[in-house]
C-alpha positions as CSV (number, residue, x, y, z in Angstrom):
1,X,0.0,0.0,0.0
2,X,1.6,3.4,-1.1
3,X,0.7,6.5,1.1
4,X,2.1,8.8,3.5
5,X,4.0,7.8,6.2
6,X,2.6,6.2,9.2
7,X,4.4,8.8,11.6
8,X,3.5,11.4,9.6
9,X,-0.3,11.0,10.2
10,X,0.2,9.8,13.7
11,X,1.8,13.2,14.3
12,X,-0.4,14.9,12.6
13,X,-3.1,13.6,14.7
14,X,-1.2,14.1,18.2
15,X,-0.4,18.0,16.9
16,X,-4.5,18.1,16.1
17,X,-5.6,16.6,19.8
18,X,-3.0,19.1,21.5
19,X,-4.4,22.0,20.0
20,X,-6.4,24.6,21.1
21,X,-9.3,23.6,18.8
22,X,-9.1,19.9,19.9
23,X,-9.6,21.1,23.7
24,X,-12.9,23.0,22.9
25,X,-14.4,20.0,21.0
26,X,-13.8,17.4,23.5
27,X,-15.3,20.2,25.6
28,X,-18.2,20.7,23.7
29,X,-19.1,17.0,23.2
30,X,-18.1,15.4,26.8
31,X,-15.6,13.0,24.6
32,X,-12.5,14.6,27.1
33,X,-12.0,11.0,28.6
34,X,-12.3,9.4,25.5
35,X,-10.1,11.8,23.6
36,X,-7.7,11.8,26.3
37,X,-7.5,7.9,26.3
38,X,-6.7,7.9,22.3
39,X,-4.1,10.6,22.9
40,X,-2.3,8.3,25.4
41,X,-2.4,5.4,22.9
42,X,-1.2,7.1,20.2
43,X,1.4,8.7,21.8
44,X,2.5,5.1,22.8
45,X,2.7,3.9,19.8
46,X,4.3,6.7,17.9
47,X,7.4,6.4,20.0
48,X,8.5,3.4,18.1
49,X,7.6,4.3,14.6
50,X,10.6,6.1,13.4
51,X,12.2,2.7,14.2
52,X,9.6,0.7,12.1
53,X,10.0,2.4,9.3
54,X,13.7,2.5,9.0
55,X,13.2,-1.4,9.4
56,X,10.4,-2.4,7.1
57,X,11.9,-2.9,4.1
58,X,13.5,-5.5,5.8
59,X,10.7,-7.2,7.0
60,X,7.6,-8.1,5.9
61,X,5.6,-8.2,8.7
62,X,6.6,-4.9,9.7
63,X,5.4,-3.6,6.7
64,X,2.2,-5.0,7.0
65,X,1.6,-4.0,11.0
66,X,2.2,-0.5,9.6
67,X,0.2,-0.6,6.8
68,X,-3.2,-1.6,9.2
69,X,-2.0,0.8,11.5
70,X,-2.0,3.3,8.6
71,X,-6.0,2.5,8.1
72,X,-6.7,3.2,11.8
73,X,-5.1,6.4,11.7
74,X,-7.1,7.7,8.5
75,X,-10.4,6.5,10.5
76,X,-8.8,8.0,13.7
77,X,-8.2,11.2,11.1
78,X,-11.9,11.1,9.9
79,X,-13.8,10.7,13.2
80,X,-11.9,14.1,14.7
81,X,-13.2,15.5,11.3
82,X,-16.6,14.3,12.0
83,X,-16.2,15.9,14.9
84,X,-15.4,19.4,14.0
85,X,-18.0,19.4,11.3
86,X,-20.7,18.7,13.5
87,X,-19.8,21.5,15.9
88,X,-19.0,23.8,13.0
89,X,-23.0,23.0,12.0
90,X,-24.3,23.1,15.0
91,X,-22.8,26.8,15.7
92,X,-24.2,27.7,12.5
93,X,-27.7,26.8,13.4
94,X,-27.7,28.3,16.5
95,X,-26.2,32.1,15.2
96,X,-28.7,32.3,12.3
97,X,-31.6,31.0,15.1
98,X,-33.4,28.9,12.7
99,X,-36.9,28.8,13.1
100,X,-37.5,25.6,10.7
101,X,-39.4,22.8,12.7
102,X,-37.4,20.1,10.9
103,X,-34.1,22.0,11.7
104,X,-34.9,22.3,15.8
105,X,-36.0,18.8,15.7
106,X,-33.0,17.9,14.0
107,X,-30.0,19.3,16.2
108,X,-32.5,18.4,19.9
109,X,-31.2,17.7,22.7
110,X,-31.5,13.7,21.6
111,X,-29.7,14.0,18.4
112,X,-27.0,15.7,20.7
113,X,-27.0,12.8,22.9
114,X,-26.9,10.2,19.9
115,X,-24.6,12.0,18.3
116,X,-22.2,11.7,21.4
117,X,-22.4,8.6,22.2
118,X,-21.7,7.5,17.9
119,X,-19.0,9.4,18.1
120,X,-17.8,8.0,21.7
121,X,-18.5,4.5,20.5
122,X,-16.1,4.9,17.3
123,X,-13.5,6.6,19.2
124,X,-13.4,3.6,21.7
125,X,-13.5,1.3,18.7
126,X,-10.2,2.8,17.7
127,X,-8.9,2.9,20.6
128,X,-9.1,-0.9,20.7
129,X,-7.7,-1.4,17.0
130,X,-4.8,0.5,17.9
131,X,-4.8,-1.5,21.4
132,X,-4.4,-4.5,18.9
133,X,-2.0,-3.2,17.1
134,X,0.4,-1.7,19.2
135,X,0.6,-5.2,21.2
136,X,2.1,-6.7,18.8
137,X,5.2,-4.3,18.3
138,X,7.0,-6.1,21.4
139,X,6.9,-9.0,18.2
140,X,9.2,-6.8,16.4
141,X,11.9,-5.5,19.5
142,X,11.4,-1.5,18.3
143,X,13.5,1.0,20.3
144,X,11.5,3.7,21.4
145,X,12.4,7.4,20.8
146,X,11.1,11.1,21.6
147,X,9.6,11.8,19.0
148,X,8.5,16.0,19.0
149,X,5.5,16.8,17.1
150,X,5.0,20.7,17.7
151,X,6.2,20.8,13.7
152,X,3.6,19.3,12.4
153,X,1.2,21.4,14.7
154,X,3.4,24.6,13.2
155,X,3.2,23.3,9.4
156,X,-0.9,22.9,9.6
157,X,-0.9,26.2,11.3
158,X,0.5,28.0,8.8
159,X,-1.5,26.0,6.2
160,X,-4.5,27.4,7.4
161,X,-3.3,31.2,8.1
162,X,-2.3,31.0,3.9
163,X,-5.5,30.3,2.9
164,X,-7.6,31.8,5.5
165,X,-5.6,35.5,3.9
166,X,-7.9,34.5,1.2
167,X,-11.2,34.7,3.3
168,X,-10.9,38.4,4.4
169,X,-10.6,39.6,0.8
170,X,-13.3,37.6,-1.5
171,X,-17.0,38.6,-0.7
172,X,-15.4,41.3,1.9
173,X,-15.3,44.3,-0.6
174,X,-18.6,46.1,1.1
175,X,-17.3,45.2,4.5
176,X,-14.0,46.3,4.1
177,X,-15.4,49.4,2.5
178,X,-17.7,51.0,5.4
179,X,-14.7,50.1,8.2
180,X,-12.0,51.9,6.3
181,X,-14.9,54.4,5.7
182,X,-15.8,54.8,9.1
183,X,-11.9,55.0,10.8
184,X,-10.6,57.5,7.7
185,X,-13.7,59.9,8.9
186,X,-12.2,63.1,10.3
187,X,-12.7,63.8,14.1
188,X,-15.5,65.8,15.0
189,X,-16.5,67.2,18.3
190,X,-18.5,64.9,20.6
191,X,-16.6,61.7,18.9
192,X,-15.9,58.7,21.3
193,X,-12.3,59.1,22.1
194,X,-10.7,56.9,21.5
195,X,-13.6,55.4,19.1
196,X,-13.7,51.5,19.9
197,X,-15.2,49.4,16.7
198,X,-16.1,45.9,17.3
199,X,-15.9,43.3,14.5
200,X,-18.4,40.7,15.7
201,X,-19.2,37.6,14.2
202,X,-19.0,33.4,14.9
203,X,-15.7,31.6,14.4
204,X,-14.6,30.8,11.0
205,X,-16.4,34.2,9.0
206,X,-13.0,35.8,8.6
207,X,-13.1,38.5,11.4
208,X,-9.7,38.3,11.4
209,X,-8.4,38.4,8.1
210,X,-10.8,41.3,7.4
211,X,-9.7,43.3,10.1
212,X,-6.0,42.5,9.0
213,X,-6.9,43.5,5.6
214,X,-8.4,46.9,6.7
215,X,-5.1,47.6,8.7
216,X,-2.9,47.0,6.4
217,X,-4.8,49.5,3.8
218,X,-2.2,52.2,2.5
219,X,-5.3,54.5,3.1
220,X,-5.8,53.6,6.6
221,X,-2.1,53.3,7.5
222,X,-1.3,56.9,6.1
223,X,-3.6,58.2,7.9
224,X,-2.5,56.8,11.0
225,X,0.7,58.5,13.1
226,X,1.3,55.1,15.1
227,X,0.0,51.6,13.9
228,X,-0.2,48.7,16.4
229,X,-1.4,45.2,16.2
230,X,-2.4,42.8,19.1
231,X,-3.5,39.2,19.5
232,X,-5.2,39.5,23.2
233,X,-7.2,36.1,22.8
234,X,-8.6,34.9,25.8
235,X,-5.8,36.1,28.6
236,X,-7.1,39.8,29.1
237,X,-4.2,40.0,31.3
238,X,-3.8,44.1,31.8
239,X,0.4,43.5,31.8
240,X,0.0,41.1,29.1
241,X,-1.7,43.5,27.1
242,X,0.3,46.5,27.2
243,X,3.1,45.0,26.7
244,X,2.0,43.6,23.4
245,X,0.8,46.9,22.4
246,X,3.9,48.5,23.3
247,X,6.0,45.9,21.6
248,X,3.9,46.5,19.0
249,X,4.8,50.2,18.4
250,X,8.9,48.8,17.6
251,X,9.8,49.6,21.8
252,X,11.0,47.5,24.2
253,X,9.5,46.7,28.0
254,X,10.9,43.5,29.3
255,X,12.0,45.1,32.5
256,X,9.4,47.3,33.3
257,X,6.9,46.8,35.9
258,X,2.8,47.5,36.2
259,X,3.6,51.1,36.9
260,X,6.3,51.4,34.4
261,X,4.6,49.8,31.8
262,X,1.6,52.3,32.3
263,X,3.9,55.3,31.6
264,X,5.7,53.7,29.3
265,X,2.6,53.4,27.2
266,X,1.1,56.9,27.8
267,X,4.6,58.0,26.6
268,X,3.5,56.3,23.4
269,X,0.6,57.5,22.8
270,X,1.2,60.8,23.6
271,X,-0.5,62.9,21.3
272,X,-0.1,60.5,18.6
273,X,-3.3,59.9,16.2
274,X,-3.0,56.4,16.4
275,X,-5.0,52.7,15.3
276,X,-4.8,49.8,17.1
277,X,-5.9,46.5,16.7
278,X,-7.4,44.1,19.3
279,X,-7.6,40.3,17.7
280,X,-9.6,38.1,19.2
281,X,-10.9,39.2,22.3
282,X,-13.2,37.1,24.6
283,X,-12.6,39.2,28.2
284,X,-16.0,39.7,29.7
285,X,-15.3,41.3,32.6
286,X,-15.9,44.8,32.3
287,X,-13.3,46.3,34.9
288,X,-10.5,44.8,33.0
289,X,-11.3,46.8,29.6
290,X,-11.9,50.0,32.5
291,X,-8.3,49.8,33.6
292,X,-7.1,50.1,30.3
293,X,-9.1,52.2,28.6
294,X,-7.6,55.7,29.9
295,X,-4.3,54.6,29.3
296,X,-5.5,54.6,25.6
297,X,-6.9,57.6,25.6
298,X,-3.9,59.7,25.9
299,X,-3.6,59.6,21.8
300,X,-4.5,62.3,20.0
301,X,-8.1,62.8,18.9
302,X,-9.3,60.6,15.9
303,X,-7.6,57.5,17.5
304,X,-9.3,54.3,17.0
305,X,-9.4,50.8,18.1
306,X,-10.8,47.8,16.4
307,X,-11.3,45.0,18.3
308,X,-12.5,41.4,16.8
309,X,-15.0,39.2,19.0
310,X,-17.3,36.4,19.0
311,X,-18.9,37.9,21.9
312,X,-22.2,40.2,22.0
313,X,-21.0,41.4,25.6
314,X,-17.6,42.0,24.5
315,X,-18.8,44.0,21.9
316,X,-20.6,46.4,24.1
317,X,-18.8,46.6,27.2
318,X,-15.9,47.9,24.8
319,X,-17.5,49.5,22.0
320,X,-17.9,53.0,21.6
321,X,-19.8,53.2,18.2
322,X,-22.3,50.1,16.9
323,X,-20.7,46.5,16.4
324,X,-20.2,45.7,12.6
325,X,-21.8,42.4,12.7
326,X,-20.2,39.7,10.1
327,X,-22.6,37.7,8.2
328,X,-22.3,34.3,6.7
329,X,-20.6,34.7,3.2
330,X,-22.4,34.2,0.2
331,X,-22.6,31.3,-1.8
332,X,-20.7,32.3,-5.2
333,X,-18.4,33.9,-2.6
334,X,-18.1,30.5,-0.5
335,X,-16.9,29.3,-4.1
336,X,-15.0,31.4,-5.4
337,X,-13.1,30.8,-2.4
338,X,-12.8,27.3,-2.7
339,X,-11.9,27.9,-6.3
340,X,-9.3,30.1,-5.5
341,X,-7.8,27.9,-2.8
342,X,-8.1,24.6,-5.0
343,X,-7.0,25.5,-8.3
344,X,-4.1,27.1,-10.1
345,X,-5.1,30.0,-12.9
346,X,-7.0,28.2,-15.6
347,X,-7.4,25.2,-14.3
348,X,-11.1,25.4,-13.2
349,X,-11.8,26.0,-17.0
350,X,-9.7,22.9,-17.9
351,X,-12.3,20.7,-15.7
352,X,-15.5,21.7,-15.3
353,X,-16.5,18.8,-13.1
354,X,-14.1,19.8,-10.2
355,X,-16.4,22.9,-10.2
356,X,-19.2,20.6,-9.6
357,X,-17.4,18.9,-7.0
358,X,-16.4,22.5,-5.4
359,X,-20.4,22.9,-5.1
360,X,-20.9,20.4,-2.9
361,X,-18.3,20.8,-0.5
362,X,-19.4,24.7,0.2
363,X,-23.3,23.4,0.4
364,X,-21.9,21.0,3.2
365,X,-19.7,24.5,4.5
366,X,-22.9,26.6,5.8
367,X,-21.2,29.7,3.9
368,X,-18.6,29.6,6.4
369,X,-15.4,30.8,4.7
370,X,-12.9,28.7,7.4
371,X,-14.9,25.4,6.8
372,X,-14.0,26.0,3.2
373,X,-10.4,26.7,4.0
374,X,-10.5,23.8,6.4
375,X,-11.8,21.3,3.9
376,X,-9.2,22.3,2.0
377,X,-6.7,21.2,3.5
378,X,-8.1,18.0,4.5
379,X,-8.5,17.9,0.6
380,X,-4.8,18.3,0.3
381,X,-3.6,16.3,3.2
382,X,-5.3,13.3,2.3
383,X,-4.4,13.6,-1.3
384,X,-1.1,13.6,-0.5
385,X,-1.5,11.0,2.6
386,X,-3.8,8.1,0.1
């Protein structure tokens, strides 16, 4: 059987159950325990791989324990895909509050629980296969390294951020319009100061890449003194913050303490018409944003700060003017995406039935442009991996 190597998946799977996203699925299902036991297995059996491979050609059986293994990874591979679909769906629903009958009835409380326990049930049925499997490696006296997989995590991660720079630029025209419109509008008595302008919107619309796309206009930057970019994510750690933001603005601050750092950035600032960025906030708590706020508003007037959010609450404990709410992306936008991400210039023309193919993935997408991105490189990894 040709196909990618059997360490290759196995770390790509061990990079996918560390991550972030992982966590908040097992979270969201209840499958931590069951996760947690296939991440232990896994982890087990990876150790000796290196040293299987290197011997294989040598020995048949070898080949053939890694060649099952192999299978058990793909179905390991498209259960955690599963997985993230259904949640992906399931958020979907619940942000455009569906009012079909046959939709509610469809994602109850039971399908939930069915769902669960499917998905519990094939994850313990791997579990078992790979129990299986990996007893029989003390057959074949492997040495067992350390094997480090944050690579692979790495690789996928910057995967994703290449296509997902597609998603804040196709079907984002109108979007990207009004914010640029709105932060390029001169400064007029009575403004907020400094005006706060929340991006809001579910995971995967392209909050991000939009809001990156708007920075990094020559229009908005020129009309901008001082520039500054922040990932906050879900530590709204006062420090933590303004020392990103300062770093941010080209200084330095990694001996300064709270106090220090507070001067430090109203030295910044100082009369400086400045944008700044806040990526990814989740921080509900309303005195944290209260601390910092006056230490932001020692710019000049016409500052402004856009901040990206999931959250409703985050968006109006921090904003000063209305949220710009993201909607789902259109279809012929969903696909032009995919086309963009799949095919090289011409090559949609060449065959028309990959088009058709494009189709149905986006239907399956819910016009959400990271589902897109992240079928995508499923599409490649398992093209590459079969």
């Amino acid at each position: 059987m040709s196909g990618a190597l059997a360490s290759t998946i196995a770390q790509s799977l061990l990079g996918k159950l560390g991550s972030f996203a992982g966590q908040e699925f097992c979270l969201a299902w209840g499958l931590e325990a069951d996760i947690a036991r296939l991440e232990k297995r896994l982890k087990a059996i990876n150790a000796v791989l290196s040293d299987a491979e290197q011997k294989q050609s040598r020995n048949d059986k070898i080949r053939i324990w890694l060649n099952d293994l192999r299978e058990v990874l793909y179905d390991a591979e498209d259960v955690l895909d599963e997985i993230e679909c259904e949640t992906l769906r399931r958020q979907v629903v619940k942000t455009t509050r569906s009012t079909s009958r046959k939709v509610r009835r469809f994602f109850s409380s039971s399908n939930k629980i069915a769902f669960r326990l499917r998905m519990g049930h094939k994850i313990k049925s791997i579990i078992e296969r790979l129990a299986e499997i990996s007893s029989l490696k003390s057959d074949f006296n492997l040495s067992e390294q350390t094997i480090d997989c944050s690579h692979v995590l790495h690789e996928e991660t910057e995967m994703n951020r290449s296509f997902e720079s597609f998603s804040g630029l196709i079907g984002r025209d109108e979007d990207k319009e009004r914010i640029i419109n709105l932060l390029v509008a001169p400064f007029k008595v009575g403004d907020a100061h400094p005006l706060v302008l929340p991006i809001v919107g579910m995971g995967g619309l392209g909050k991000t890449s939009l809001a990156k796309s708007v920075y990094d206009d020559e229009n908005v930057k020129s009309h901008f003194q001082l520039n500054m970019e922040v990932c906050v994510s879900d530590d709204f750690s006062l420090k933590q913050v303004i020392q990103k933001i300062i770093k941010s603005a080209g200084e330095r601050c990694a001996d300064l303490d709270g106090g220090e750092l507070e001067k430090k950035l109203e030295e910044i600032l100082n009369g400086k018409k400045y944008l700044l960025l806040l990526d990814d906030v989740w921080n509900e708590e309303a005195q944290k944003w209260l601390l910092l706020k006056p230490l932001l508003s020692k710019g000049a007037d016409g500052s402004k700060i856009i901040v990206t959010t999931r959250s409703q609450r985050v968006a109006e404990i921090m904003g000063t003017v209305a949220a710009y709410n993201l909607s789902l992306l259109g279809q012929e936008d969903c696909l032009s995406l995919f086309c963009k991400c799949a095919f090289k210039e011409g090559e949609m023309e060449l065959d028309p039935n990959l088009v058709g193919i494009g189709k149905e993935i986006v239907a399956k997408c819910k016009q959400v442009p990271l589902a897109v991105i992240n079928c995508m490189v499923r599409l490649m990894k398992k093209s590459g991996n079969r």
